[in-house]
C-alpha positions in Angstrom: -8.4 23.4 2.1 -7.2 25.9 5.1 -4.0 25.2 6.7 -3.2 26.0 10.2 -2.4 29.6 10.2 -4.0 31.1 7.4 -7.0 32.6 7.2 -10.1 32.2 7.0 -11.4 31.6 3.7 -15.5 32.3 3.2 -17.9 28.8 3.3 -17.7 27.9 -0.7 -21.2 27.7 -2.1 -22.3 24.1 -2.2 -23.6 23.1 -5.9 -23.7 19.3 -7.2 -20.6 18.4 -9.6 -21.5 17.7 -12.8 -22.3 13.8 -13.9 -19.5 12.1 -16.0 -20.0 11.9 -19.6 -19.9 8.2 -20.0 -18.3 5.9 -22.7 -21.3 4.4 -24.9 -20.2 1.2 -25.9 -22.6 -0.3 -28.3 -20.4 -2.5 -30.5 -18.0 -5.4 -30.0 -15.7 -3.1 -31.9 -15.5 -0.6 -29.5 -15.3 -2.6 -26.7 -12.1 -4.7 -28.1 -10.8 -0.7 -29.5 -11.4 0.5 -25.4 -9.9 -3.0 -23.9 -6.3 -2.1 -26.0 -6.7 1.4 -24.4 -7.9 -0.1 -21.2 -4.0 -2.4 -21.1 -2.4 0.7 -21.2 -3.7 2.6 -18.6 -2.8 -0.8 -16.0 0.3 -0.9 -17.4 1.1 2.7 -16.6 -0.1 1.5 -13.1 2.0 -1.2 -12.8 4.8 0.0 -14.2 5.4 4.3 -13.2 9.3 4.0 -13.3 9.1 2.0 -16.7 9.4 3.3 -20.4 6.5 5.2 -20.8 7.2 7.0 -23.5 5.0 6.7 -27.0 6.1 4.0 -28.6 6.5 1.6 -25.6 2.8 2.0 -24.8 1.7 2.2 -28.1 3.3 -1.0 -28.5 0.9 -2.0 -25.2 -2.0 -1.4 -26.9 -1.0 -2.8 -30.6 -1.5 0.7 -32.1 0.9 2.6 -34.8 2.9 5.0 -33.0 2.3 7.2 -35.5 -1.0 8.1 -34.4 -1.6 6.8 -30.5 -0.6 10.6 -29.3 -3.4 11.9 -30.7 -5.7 8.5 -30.4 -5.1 8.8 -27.1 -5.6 12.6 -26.2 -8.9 12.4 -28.6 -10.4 9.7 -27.0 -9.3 10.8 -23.0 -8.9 14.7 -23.2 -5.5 14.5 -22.0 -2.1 14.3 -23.7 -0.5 11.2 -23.3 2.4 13.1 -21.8 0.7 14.8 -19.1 -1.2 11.4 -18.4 1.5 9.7 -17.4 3.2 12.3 -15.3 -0.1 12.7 -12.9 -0.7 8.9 -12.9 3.1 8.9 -11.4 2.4 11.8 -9.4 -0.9 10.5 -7.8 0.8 7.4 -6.7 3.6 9.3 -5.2 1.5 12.0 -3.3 -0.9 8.9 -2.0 3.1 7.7 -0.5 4.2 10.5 0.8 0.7 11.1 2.7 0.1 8.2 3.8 3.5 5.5 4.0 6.4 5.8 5.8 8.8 6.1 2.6 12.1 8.2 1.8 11.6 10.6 -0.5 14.2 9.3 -2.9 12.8 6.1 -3.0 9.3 7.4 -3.7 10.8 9.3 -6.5 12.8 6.5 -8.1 9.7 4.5 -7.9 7.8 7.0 -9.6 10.6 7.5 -12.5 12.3 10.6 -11.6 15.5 11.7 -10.3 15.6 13.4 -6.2 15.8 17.0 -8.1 13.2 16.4 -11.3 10.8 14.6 -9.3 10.7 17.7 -6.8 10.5 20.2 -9.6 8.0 18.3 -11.3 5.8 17.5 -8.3 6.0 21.4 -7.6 5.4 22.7 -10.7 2.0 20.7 -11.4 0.9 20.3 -7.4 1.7 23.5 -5.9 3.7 22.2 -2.8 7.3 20.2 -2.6 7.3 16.5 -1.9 8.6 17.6 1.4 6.0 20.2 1.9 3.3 17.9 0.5 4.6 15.2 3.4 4.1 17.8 6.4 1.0 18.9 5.4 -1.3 18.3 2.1 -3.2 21.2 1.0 -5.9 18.6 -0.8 -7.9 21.3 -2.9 -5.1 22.3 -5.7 -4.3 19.1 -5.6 -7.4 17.4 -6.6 -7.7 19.9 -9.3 -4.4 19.0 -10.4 -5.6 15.3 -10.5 -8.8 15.5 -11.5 -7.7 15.2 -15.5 -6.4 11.8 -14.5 -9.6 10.7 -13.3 -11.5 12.1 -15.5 -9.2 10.2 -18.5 -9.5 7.1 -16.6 -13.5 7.0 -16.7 -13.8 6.9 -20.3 -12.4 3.9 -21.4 -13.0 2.3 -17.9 -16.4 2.1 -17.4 -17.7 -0.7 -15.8 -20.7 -2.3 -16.6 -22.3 -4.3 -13.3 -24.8 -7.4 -13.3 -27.0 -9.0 -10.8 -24.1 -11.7 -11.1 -21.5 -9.5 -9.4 -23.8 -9.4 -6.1 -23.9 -12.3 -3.4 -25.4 -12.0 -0.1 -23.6 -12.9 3.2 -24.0 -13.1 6.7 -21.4 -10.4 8.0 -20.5 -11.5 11.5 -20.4 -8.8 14.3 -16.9 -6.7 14.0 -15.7 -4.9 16.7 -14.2 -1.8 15.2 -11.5 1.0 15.8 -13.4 4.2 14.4 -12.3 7.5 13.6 -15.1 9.8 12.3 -14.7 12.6 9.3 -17.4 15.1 9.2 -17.3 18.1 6.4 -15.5 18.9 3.4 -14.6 15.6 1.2 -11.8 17.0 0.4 -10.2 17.0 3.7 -10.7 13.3 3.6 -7.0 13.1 3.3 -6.3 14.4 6.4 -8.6 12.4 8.3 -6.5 9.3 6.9 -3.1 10.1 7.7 -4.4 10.8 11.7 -6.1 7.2 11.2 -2.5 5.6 9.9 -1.0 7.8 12.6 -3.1 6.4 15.1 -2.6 2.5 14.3 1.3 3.2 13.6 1.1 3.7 17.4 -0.4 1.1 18.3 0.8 -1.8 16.5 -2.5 -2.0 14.5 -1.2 -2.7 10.8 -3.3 -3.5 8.0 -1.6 -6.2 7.6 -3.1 -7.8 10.8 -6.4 -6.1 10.6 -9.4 -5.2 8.6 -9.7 -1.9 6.7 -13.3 -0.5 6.6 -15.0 2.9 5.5 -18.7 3.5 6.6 -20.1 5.5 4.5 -23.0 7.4 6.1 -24.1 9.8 3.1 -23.3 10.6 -0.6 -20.8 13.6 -1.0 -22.5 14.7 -4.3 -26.2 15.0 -2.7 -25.5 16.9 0.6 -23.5 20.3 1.2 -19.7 19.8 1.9 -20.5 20.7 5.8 -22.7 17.9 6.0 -20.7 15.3 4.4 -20.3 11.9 6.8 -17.9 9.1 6.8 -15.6 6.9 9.1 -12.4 5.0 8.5 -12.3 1.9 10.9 -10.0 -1.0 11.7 -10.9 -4.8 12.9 -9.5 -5.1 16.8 -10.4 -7.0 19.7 -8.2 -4.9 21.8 -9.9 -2.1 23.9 -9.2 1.4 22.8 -7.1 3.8 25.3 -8.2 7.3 25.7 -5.9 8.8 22.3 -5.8 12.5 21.0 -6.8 11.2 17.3 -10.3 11.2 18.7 -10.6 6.8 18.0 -13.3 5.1 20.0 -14.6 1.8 20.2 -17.5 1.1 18.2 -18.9 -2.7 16.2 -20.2 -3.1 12.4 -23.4 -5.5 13.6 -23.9 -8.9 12.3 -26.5 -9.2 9.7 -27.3 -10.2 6.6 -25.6 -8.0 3.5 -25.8 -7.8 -0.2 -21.7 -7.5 -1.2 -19.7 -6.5 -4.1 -15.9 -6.6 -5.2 -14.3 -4.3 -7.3 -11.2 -4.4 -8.8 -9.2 -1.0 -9.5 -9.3 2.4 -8.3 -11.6 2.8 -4.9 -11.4 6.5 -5.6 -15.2 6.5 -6.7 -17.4 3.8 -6.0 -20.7 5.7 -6.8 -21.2 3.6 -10.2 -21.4 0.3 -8.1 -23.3 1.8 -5.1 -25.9 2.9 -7.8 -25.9 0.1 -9.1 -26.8 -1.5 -5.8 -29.4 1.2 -4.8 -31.1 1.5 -8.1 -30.4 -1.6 -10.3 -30.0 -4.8 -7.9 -32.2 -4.0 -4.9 -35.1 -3.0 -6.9 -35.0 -6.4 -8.8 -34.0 -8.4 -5.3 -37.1 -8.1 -3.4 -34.6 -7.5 -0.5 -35.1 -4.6 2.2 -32.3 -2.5 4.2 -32.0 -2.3 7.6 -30.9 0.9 9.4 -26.7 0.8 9.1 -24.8 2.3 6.9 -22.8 0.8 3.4 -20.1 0.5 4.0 -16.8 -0.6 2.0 -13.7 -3.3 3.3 -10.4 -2.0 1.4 -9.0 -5.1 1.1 -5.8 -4.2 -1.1 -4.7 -1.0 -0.6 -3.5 1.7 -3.1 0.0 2.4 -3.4 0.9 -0.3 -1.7 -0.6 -2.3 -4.8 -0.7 -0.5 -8.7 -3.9 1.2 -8.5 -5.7 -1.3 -11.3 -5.1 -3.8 -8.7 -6.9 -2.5 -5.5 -9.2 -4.3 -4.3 -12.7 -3.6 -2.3 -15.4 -5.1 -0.9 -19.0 -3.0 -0.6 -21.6 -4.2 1.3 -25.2 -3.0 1.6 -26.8 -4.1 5.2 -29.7 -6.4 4.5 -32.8 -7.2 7.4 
């Protein structure tokens, strides 16, 4: 991502990213062998200033310590190690971004010492925690994450039913809106002027909704073209503000809905599943608005296996 100041870099070449390789789980074996592996990835969520080291997490799982190192990097493609330094890392870059939380605190949090959490946060994401506060530079640090999330896939995978769906009637919601348009991965910095914006003016998630239209699909259309809002529920009316917020309404109507449980950092497996699975079988047609998503607990503020969000998929 260009910072203020630098220059100019040349428009990067759109091409689709490459589908995750996904877990086949065809036996109850594997499914109980994924579910031990599954345990320790939440507990490194719940617990990033805990004893992470082998043996306590190979104790998690009920595996010999003798072997989980390389169980582990064999079935994930990254070493245990370096897991559990980004999984720390990620949830301390999302508070530094985005919460109002002393550095030292963030970095006891994360299990780390003031001086060994800022070498360590340099050395794998290319800026300081204090640098990293004033101003994210998204790209290297996506690529420094990406091995987490790409770890996190395998043994995750989530298998949706027609169960999982209800339909509601969404009531009108009169909406704060801030719009993003172009590169995903400035997505971060389209959030922090958002929490900027209702840090000014009283409107904490705690007393309103969190929403996320989400107008197209960042793997289908060039970076340029990429569409999506963050929103909060108000009834107040929206002074003129530099942030670029205006008044705006999610309509009421009838919606097909879905709750996940754990990381909102890609929902395209359940808004497939929606699109190509659930509405073919409903008999159900979509009117013109956008999905769009309710993040209804919020990571960091919870572990990251314990976020929660609602989809929903505007029905006529």
């Amino acid at each position: 991502m260009r910072k203020i100041g630098q220059a100019h870099r040349p428009a990067r070449r759109y091409t689709a990213p490459a589908q995750p390789k996904v877990q086949q789980v065809t036996t109850e074996a594997q499914r109980r062998y994924l579910a031990r592996f599954r345990r320790v990835l939440d507990h490194v969520d719940a617990c990033p200033d805990g004893d992470l080291g082998v043996e306590a997490l190979a104790s998690v799982a009920a595996f010999s310590p003798f072997h989980f190192h390389r169980q582990f990097a064999e079935l994930t493609g990254v070493t245990l190690h370096r897991y559990v330094q980004l999984a720390r890392l990620k949830r301390a870059s999302f508070a530094l971004a985005f919460r109002d939380v002393p550095i030292t605190g963030i970095a006891l949090a994360s299990g780390y010492g003031s001086e060994a959490f800022a070498r360590v946060f340099r050395k794998r994401l290319g800026q300081t925690p204090s640098e990293f506060r004033r101003a994210p530079d998204w790209e290297p640090w996506a690529a420094a994450i990406a091995p987490l999330d790409r770890a996190r896939s395998i043994p995750m995978t989530i298998a949706f039913t027609d169960a999982d769906v209800r339909i509601v009637d969404f009531p009108e919601t009169r909406i704060a809106r801030l719009a993003h348009r172009g590169d995903p991965a400035r997505i971060g910095d389209t959030v922090r002027a958002f929490i900027a914006w209702r840090r000014a003016t009283g409107l904490h998630p705690s007393k309103s909704r969190t929403f996320n239209l989400l107008h197209n699909d960042p793997e289908t259309v060039p970076p340029e073209d990429f569409r999506m809002d963050v929103a909060a529920g108000t009834d107040a009316p929206i002074a003129g503000n530099e942030a670029s917020v205006v008044e705006d309404r999610i309509p009421a109507g009838r919606c097909a809905t879905m709750r996940l449980t754990g990381s909102s950092d890609n929902l395209k497996p359940a808004i497939h599943f929606l699109y190509a699975d659930w509405l073919p079988r409903s008999g159900e047609e979509l009117r013109d608005y956008p999905i769009f998503a309710e993040r209804v607990a919020f990571f960091p503020d919870v572990p990251e296996n314990e976020a929660v969000t609602d989809i929903f998929l505007p029905l006529r």
